[in-house]
C-alpha positions as CSV (number, residue, x, y, z in Angstrom):
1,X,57.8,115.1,97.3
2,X,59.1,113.9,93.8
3,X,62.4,111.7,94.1
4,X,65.0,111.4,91.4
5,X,66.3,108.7,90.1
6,X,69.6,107.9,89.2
7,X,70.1,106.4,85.8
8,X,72.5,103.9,85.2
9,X,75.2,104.5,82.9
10,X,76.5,102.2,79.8
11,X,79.7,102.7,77.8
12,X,79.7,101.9,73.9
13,X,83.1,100.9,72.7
14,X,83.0,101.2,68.9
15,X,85.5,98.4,68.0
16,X,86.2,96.9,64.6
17,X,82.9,98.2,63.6
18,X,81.0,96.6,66.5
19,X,79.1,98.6,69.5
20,X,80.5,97.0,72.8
21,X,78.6,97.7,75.7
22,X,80.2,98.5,78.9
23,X,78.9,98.1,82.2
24,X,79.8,100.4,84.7
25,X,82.2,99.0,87.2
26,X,81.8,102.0,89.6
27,X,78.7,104.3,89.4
28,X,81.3,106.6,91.7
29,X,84.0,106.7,89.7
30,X,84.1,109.9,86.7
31,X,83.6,108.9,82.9
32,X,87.8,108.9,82.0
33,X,88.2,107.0,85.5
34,X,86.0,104.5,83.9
35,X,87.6,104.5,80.6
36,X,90.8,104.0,82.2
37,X,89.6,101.0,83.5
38,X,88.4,99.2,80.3
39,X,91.8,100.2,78.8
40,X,93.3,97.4,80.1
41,X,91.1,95.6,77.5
42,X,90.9,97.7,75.2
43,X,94.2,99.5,74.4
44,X,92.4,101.8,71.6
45,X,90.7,103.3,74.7
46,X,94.3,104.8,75.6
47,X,93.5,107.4,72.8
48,X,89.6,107.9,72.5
49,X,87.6,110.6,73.5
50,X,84.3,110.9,74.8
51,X,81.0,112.2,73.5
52,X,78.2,114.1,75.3
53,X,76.3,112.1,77.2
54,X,72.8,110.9,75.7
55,X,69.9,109.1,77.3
56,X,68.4,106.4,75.9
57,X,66.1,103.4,77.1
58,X,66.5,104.7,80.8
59,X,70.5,105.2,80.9
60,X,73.1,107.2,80.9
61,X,75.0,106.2,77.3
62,X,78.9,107.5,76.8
63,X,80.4,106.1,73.4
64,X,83.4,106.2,73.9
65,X,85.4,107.3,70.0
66,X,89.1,106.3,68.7
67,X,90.7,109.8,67.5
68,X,93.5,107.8,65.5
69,X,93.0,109.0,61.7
70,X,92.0,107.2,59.1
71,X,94.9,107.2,55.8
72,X,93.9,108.5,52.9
């Protein structure tokens, strides 16, 4: 009988340039329940959007994206 493993999930926050990584604060919570959360510290979270999901060194990565234009 082959068991499956859940993979953790990590947030990346693009801000000012930088990857932040996010821990998950609730495995059990949904992706925009979890964005939600880190928009408390992170008020530019109050207008991103999320990408597809990819998996990478055994997790669960969401980068989370501003949608605010750029000027020009």
């Amino acid at each position: 009988m082959l068991l499956a493993t859940q993979l953790e999930r990590v947030f990346i926050l693009k801000d000012n340039g930088q990857d932040v990584k996010l821990t998950d604060p609730e495995p059990k919570w949904s992706v925009e329940a979890v964005m939600n959360f880190y928009a408390n510290t992170y008020p530019i979270l109050t207008t991103a959007k999320v990408s597809a999901p990819q998996i990478k060194d055994d997790t669960v990565q969401y980068k989370f994206e501003s949608v605010m234009g750029t000027k020009g």
